[in-house]
C-alpha positions in Angstrom: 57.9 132.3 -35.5 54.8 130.9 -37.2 56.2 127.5 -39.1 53.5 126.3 -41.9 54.9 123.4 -44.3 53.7 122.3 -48.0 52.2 119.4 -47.3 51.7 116.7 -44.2 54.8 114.5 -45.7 57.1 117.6 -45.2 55.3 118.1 -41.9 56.2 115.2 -40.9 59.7 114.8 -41.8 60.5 118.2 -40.1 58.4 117.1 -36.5 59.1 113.6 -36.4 62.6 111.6 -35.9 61.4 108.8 -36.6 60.2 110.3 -40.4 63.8 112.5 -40.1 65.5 109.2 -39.7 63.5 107.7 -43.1 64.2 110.7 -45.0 67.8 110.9 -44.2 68.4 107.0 -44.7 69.1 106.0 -40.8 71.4 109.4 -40.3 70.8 110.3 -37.0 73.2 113.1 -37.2 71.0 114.7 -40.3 67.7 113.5 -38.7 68.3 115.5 -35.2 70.1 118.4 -36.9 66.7 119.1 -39.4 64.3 118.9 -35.5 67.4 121.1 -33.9 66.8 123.7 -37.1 63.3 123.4 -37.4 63.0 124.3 -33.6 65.5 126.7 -34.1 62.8 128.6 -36.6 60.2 127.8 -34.1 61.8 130.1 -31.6 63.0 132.7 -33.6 61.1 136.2 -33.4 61.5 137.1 -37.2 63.4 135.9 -39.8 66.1 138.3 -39.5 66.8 136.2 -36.2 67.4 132.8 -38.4 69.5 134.6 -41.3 72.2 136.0 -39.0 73.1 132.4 -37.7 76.6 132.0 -39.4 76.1 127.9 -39.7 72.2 127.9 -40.5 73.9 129.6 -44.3 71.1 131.1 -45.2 70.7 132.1 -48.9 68.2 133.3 -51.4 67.3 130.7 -54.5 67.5 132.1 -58.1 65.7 130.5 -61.4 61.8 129.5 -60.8 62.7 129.6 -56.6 63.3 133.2 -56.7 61.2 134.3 -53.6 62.9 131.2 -51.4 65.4 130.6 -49.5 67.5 127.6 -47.9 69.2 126.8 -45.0 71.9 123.9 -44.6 70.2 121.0 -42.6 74.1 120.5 -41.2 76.3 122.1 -43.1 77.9 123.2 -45.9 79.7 119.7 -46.2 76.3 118.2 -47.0 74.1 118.1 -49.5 71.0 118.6 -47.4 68.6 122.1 -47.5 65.7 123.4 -45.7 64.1 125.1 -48.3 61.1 127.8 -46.7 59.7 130.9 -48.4 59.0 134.2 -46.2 55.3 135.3 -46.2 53.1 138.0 -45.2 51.0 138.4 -42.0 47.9 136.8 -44.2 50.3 134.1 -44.9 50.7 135.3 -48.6 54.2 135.0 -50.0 55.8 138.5 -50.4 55.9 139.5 -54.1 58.7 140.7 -55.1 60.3 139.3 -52.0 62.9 141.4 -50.8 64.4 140.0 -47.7 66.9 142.9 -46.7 63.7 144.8 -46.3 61.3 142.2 -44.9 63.7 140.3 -42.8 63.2 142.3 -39.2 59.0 141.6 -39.7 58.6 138.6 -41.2 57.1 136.3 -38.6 55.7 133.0 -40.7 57.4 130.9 -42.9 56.5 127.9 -44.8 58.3 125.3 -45.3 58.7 123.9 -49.0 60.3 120.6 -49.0 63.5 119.0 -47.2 65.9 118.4 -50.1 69.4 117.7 -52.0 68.0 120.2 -54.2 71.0 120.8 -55.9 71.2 117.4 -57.4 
């Protein structure tokens, strides 16, 4: 799958350990699980492939993130998302985005933002 990200920091943060270990405050655990994920999106064919991983908890956003989605960085346990929105073969976000009948196409996704976002 085609991986594009918001901006070079996020970039960064998702390619790098060094920039994992920063983000994650020395957590190597965190830091290797986000490059084991990120990979993990890298090979996957579509999307469909990443949402049936039981662990990765994949999970549509509501309120102004409807149309994204996270994934747990480690695990439930922690606070920790990899927040990524579907889009279309002209990298467009899908509007309305309705995974269950986009997941077994979609083949890019960019990558919002590594975040506690529910803090």
């Amino acid at each position: 799958m085609k991986i594009l990200y918001a901006n070079k920091k996020t970039e960064r943060q998702c390619t790098s350990l060094k920039e994992a270990n920063k983000l994650f405050g020395g957590n190597s655990l965190l830091a290797n699980s986000l490059l084991s994920r990120i990979n993990a999106i890298a090979g996957a064919e579509v999307i469909n492939d990443i949402r049936v991983i039981k662990p990765f908890r994949f999970h549509n956003l509501k309120g102004n993130r409807e149309g994204y989605f996270a994934i747990d960085v480690k695990s439930v346990k922690e606070k920790w998302r990899i927040i990524l929105q579907p889009l279309d073969e002209n990298e467009r976000p899908f509007e309305p985005c309705h995974i269950d009948e986009i997941a077994k196409t979609v083949r890019v996704v960019e990558i919002k933002e590594v975040s506690a976002h529910y803090e």
